[in-house]
C-alpha positions in Angstrom: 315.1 11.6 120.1 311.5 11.1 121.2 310.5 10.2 117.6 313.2 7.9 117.6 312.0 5.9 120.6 308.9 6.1 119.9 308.8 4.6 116.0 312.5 2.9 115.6 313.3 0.9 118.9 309.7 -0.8 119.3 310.5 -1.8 115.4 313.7 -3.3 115.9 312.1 -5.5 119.0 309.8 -7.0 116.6 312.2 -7.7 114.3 314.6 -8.9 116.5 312.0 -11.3 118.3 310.8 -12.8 115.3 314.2 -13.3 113.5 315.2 -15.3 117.2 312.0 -17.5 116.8 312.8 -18.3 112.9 316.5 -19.1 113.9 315.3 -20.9 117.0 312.7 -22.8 114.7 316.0 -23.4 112.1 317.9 -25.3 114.7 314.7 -27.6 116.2 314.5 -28.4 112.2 318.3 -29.5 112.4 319.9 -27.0 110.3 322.5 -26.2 112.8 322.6 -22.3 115.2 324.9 -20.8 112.3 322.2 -20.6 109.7 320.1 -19.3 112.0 322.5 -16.3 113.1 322.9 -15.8 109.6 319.2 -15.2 109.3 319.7 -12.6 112.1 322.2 -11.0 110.8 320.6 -10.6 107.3 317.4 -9.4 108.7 319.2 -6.7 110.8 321.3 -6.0 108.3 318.1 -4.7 106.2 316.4 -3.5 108.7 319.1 -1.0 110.1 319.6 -0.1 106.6 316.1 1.0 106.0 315.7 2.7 109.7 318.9 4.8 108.8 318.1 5.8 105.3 314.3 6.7 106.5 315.9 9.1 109.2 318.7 10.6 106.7 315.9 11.0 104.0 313.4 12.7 106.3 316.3 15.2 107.1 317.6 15.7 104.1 313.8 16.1 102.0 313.1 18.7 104.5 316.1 20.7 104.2 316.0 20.2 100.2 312.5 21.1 100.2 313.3 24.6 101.8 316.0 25.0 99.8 314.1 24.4 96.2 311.4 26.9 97.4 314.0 29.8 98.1 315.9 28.7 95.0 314.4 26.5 92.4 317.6 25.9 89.9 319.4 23.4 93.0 316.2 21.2 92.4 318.7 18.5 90.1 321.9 19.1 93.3 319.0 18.0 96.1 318.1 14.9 93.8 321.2 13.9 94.0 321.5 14.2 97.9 318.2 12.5 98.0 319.8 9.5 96.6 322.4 9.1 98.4 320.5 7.6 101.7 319.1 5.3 99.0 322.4 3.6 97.9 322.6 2.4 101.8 319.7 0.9 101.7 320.5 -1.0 98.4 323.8 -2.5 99.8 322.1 -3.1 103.3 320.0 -5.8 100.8 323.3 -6.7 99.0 324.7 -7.9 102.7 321.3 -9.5 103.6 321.5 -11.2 100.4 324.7 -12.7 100.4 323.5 -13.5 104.0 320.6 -15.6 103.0 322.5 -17.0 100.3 324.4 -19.1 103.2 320.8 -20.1 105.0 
């Protein structure tokens, strides 16, 4: 939970200052408050996405990394559990896209 604090809640300040001063510079520009909670809301989108998958993989390489040293045939099984964190990531980008696509 330290490690947490320490690395992902300063993170997700920055990003959630800067996407509030892009959206706040979107509606002096006259582009209207939606667009710019869009903008939000695709960059968290993302960046939740990644924080999550970065915690799940650290986890999960860990444990398939003992695992593969004890016994070396569940190498392919612990590639596949190592992808797994990745396909959230991939549709956290497919929501910030379709986001951004309204920007």
């Amino acid at each position: 939970m330290k490690k947490l604090v320490r690395y992902a809640l300063p993170a997700l300040a920055i990003a959630l200052f800067s996407s509030l001063g892009l959206a706040e510079g979107e509606v002096v520009a006259g582009l209207g408050n939606g667009n710019g909670l869009a903008a939000i809301g695709a960059g968290l989108a993302l960046g939740l996405a990644g924080v999550g998958a970065g915690i799940g993989l650290g986890q999960i390489g860990a444990a398939a990394a003992g695992a593969v040293a004890e016994k070396p045939s569940m190498f392919g099984q612990m590639i596949v559990y190592l992808a797994l964190p990745e396909s959230i990531v991939i549709f956290g980008f497919l929501i910030a896209n379709t986001l951004a696509g309204k920007v």
